[in-house]
C-alpha positions in Angstrom: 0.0 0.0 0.0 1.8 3.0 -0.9 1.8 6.6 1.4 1.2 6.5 4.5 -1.8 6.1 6.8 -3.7 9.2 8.7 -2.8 8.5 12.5 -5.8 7.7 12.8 -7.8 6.1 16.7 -6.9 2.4 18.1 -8.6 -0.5 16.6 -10.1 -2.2 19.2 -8.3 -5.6 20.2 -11.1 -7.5 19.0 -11.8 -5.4 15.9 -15.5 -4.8 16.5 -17.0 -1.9 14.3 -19.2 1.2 15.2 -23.2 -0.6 15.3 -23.8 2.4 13.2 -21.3 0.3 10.1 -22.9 -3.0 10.1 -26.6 -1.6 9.6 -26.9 -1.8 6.2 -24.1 -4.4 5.7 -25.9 -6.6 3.5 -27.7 -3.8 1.4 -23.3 -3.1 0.0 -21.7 -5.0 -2.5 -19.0 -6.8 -0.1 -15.4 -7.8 -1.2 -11.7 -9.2 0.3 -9.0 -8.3 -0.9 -5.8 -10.2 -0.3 -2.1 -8.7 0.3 0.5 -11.0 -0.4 3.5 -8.5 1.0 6.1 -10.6 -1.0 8.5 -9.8 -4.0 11.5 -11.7 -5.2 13.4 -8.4 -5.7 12.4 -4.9 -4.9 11.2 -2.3 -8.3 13.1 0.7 -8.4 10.0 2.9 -8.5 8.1 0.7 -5.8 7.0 2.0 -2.6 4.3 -0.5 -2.0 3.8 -2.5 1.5 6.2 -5.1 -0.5 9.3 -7.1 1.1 11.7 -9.6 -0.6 13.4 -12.0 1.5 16.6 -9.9 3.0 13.8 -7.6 4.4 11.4 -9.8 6.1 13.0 -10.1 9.0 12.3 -13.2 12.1 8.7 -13.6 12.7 7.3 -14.0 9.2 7.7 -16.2 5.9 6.2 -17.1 2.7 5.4 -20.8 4.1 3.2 -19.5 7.2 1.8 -16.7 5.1 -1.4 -18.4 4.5 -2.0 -19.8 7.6 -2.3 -16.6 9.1 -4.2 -15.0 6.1 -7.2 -18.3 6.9 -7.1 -16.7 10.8 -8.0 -13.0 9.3 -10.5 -14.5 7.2 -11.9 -15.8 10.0 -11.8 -12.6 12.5 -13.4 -10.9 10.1 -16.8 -13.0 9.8 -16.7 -13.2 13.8 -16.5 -9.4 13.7 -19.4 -8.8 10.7 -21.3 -11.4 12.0 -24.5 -13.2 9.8 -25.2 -10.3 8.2 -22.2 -10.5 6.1 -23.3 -11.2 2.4 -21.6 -13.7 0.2 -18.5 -12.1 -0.9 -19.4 -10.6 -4.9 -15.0 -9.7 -5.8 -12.1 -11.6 -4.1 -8.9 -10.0 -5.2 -5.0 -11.2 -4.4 -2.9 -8.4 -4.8 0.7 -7.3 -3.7 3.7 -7.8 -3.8 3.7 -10.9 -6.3 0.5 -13.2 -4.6 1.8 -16.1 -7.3 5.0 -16.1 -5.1 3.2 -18.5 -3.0 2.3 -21.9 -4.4 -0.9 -22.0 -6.0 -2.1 -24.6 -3.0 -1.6 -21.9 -0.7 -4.1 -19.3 -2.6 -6.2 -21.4 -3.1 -6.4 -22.4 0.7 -7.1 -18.5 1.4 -9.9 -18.5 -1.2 -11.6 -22.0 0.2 -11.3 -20.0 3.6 -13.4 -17.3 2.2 -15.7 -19.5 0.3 -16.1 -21.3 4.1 -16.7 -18.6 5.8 -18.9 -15.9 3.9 -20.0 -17.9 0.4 -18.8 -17.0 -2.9 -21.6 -15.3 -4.9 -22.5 -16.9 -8.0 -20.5 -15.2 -10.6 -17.9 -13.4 -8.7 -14.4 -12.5 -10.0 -12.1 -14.2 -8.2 -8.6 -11.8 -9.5 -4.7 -12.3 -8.4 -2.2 -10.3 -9.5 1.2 -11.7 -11.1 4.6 -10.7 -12.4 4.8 -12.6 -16.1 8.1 -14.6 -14.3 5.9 -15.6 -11.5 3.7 -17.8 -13.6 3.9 -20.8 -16.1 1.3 -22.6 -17.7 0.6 -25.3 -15.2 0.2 -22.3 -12.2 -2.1 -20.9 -14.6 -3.9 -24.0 -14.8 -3.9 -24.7 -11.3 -5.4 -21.2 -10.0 -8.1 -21.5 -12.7 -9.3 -24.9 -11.1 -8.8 -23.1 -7.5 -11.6 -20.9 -8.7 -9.8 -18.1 -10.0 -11.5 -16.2 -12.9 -8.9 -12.9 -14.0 -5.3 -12.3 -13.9 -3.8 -9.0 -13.6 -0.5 -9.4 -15.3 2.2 -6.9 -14.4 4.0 -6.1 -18.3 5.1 -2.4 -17.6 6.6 -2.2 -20.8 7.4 -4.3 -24.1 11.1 -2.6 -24.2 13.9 -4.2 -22.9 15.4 -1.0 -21.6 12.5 0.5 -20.5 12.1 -3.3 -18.2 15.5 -2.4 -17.0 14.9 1.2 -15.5 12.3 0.0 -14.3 14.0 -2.8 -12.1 11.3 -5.3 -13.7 13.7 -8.6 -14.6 10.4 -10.1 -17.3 12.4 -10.6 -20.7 9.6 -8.8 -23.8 7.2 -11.3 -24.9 6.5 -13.1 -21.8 3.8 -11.3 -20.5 1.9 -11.9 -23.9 3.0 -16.0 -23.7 1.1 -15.6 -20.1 -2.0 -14.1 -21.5 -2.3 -16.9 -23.7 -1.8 -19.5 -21.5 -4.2 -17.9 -19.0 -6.7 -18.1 -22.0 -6.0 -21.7 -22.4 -6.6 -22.5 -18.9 -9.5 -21.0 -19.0 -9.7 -17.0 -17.1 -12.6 -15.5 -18.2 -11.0 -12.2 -17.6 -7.0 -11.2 -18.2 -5.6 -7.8 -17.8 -2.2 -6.4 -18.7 -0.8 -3.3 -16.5 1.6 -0.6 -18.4 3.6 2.3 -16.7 4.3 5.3 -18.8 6.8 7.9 -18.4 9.8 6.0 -17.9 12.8 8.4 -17.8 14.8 7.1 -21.4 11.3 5.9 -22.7 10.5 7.2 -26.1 7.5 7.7 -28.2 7.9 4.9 -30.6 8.4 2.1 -27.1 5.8 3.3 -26.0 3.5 2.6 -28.8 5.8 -0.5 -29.3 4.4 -1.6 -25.3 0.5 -1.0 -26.2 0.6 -2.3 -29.6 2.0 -5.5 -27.9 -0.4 -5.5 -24.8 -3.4 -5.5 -27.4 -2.1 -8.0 -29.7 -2.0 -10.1 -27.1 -5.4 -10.7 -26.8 -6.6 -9.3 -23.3 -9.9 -7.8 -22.0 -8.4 -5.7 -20.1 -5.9 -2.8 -20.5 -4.5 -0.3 -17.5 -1.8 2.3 -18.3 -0.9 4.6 -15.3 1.7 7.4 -15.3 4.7 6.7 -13.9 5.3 8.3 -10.3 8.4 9.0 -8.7 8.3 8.5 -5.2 10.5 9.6 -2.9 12.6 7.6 -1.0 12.7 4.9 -4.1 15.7 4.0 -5.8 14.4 5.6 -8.9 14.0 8.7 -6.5 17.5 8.6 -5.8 18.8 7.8 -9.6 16.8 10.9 -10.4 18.1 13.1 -7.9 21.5 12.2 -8.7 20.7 13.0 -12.5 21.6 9.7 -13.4 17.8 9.7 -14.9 15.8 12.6 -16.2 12.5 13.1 -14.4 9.6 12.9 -16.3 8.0 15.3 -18.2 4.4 16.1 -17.8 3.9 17.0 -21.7 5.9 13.8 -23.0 3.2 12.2 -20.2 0.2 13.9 -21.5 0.9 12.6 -25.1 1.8 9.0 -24.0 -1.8 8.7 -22.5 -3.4 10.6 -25.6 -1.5 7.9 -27.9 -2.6 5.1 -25.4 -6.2 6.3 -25.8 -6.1 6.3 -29.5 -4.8 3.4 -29.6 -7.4 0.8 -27.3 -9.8 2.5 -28.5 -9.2 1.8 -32.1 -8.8 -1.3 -30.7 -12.4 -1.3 -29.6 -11.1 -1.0 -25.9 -13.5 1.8 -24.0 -11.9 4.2 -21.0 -14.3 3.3 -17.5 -12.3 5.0 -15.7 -9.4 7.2 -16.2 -6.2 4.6 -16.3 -8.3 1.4 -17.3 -9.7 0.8 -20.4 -12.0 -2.6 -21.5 -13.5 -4.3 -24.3 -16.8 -4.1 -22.5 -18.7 -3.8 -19.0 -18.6 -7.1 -18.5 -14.4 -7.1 -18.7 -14.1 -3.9 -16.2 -12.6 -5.3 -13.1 -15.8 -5.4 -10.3 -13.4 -5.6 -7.4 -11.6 -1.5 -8.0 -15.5 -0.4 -8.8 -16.8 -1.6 -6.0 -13.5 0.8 -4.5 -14.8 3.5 -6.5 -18.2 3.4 -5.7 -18.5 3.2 -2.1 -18.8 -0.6 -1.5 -17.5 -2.8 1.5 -14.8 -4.6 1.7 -12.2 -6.3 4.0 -8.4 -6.1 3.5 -6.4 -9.3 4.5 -2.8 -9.0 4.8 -0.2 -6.4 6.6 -0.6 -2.7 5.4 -4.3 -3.7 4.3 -6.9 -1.1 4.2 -10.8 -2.1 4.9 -13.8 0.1 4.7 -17.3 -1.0 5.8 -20.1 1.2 6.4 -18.3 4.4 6.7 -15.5 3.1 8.8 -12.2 3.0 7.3 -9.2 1.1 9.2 -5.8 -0.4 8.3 -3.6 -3.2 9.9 -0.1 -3.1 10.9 2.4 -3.0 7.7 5.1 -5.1 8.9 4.3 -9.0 8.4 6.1 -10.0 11.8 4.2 -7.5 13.7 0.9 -8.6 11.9 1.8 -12.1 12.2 2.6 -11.7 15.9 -1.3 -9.9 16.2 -2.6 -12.8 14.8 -1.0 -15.4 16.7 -1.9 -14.0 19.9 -6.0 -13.7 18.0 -6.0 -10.1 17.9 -7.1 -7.3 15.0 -4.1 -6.4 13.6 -5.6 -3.5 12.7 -3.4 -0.2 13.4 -5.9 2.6 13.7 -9.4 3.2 11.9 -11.2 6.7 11.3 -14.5 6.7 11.2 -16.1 9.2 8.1 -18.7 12.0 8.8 -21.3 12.3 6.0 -19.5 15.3 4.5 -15.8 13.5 4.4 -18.1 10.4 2.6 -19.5 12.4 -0.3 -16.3 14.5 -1.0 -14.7 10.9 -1.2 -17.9 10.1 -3.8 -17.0 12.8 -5.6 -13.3 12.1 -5.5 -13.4 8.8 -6.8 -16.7 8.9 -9.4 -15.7 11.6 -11.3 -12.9 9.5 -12.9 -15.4 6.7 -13.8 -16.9 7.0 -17.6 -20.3 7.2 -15.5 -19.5 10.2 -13.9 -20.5 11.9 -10.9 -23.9 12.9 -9.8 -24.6 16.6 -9.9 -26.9 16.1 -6.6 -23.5 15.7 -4.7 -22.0 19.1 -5.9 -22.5 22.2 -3.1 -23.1 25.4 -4.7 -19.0 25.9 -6.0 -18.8 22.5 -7.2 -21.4 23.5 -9.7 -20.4 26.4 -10.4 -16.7 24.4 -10.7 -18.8 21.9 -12.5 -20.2 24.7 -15.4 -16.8 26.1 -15.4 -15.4 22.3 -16.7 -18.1 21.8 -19.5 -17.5 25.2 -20.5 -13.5 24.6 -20.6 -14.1 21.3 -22.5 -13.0 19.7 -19.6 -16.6 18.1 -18.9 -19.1 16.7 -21.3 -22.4 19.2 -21.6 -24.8 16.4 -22.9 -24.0 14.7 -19.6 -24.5 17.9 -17.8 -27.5 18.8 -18.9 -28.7 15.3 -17.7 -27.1 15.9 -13.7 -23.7 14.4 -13.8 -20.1 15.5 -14.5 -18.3 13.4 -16.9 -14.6 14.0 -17.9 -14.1 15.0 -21.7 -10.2 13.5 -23.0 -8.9 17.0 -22.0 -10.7 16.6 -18.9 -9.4 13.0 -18.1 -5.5 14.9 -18.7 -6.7 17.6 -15.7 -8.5 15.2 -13.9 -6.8 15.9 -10.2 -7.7 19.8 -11.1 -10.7 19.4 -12.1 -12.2 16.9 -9.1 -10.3 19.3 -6.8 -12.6 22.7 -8.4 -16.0 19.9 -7.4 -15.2 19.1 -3.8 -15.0 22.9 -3.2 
């Protein structure tokens, strides 16, 4: 989990929530998500919740990992109790969750199914580094009950791999997507970074002409962000790199856009684009449009009804919580109604949907005007009550969303 945490009040040793959260728990879509805090070797640009093994430490290991991930699992249906609803997205992210043996995630999902239900239809997602997977792992989370893959290709050139600290050879995260299509994933996503420092116009239209000819459902393309403390910080800093440039970044994600969607891939929300509803990833939407859902893992964050909390981001010190059957949760905040629609507003306004005008106070319509008549927000859309970002909008997106929560 990258940034770091408000301070936040204590999470009660138990981890019961606020009455006021679990009223209308089963009215919410409902989804865990997984951290698997392990990598084989740390990304230059990385400043996830992520350790390889030098940095673990006593007290924590890849072979107890999902042991302790079952015990969450299962503090978290004593602490929501029956009204909990089947669980609609499960999703294993990281760190590298295919680090661990397939057994072992599929343990953590049969734990889940045990204790809340699977829905009918739910995607079941991990996440995976292209070297972290062959075609019998592939085959093996499919049977588990796995349904999409979130493969981590950055890039398709070889020096853009190597800034980037990403040790995939070009080509292997297309050889993944197809065996993930011959074992059967409904779903499989491939996840650029633009903006590499040395990364020119022609790789990067090299890396999304080679994500699409692949064959996925699924595209995400995010602007590369330097953050500090990173060894990418430092290289930078040092002028070993050049920073990146915010026009050179602005055309990459023009070029991006032209490019899925001439590929018949359509933007639902501003870094992820999809061949159709059905291929958007449920699991971030139910993020991005106030759903509940329970983060396993160190550094996890969980939100249900309004409550908000994270758990302790080293693995020993979670593991040792755990051990001793205690929330491992760190500190929680609980939202007013005010901080809950700014975060609506926050987060909707990037979706292709767009926001509702009814959550707008008086300057975040007149904000709201202001975008439509700045080409930053479709009118059509306007004149029907919500704010949807126009392509120059989707480039101003953080100014813009800033202008509505006024």
């Amino acid at each position: 989990m990258p940034g770091t945490p408000p301070e936040g009040t204590p999470v009660p040793t138990d981890g019961r929530l606020p009455a006021p959260s679990l009223d209308q728990l089963d009215t919410v879509p409902f989804g865990l998500y997984v951290h698997l805090p392990f990598c084989a070797s740390r990304c230059g640009y990385c400043d996830f919740n992520t350790y390889t093994a030098s940095e673990l430490g006593g007290g924590a290991s890849r072979e107890s990992y999902a042991g302790l991930a079952v015990a969450e699992i299962a503090l978290a249906r004593k602490v929501l109790g029956p009204a909990a609803p089947a669980v609609s997205t499960v999703f294993f992210g990281g760190g590298t969750p295919t680090l661990l043996p397939p057994a072992d995630l599929a343990a953590i999902l049969r734990a889940i199914g045990a204790e809340f239900g699977v829905a009918d239809g739910a995607e079941v997602t991990t996440e995976a580094n292209p070297e972290s997977v062959d075609q019998q792992a592939l085959a093996e989370l499919r049977e588990a009950g796995f349904t999409r893959i979130s493969l981590g290709m950055q890039s398709a050139a070889t020096h853009v791999l190597g800034v980037l600290d990403r040790v995939h050879s070009p080509g292997r995260a297309e050889q993944c997507v197809a065996w993930a299509r011959s074992a059967g994933f409904e779903h499989v996503s491939l996840d650029l970074i633009y903006g590499t420092p040395g990364e020119s116009a022609q790789d990067w239209e090299l890396s999304v002409r080679s994500a699409i000819d692949a064959g996925p459902d699924h595209i995400s393309a995010y602007a590369l962000i330097v953050e500090e403390g990173t060894r990418l910080a430092a290289r930078i800093r040092r002028g070993e790199l050049p920073a990146p440039d915010d026009d050179e970044m602005a055309d990459r994600y023009l070029a991006a856009d032209e490019m899925l969607s001439a590929a018949r891939m359509r933007w639902y929300e501003v870094s992820n684009w999809a061949t159709g509803p059905d291929a958007a990833c449920r699991h971030n939407l139910l993020y991005w449009t106030g759903g509940n859902w329970w983060g396993v893992g160190p550094g996890a964050h969980s939100h249900v009804g309004g409550t908000r909390w994270w758990n302790l981001r080293h693995p020993a010190a979670y593991g040792s919580r755990i051990a001793a059957g205690l929330s491992p949760g760190q500190a929680r905040e609980v939202l007013t109604e005010t901080e809950r629609r700014t975060e609506r507003i926050l987060l909707e306004t990037r979706l292709a949907a767009g926001c509702p005008c009814s959550l707008l106070g008086p300057a975040g319509e007149r904000a709201a005007a202001a975008a439509v008549a700045d080409g930053l927000a479709e009118p059509t859309a306007f004149e029907a009550g919500r704010v949807v970002l126009t392509t120059a909008g989707r480039l101003l997106a953080d100014a813009v969303i800033r202008g509505l929560t006024d």
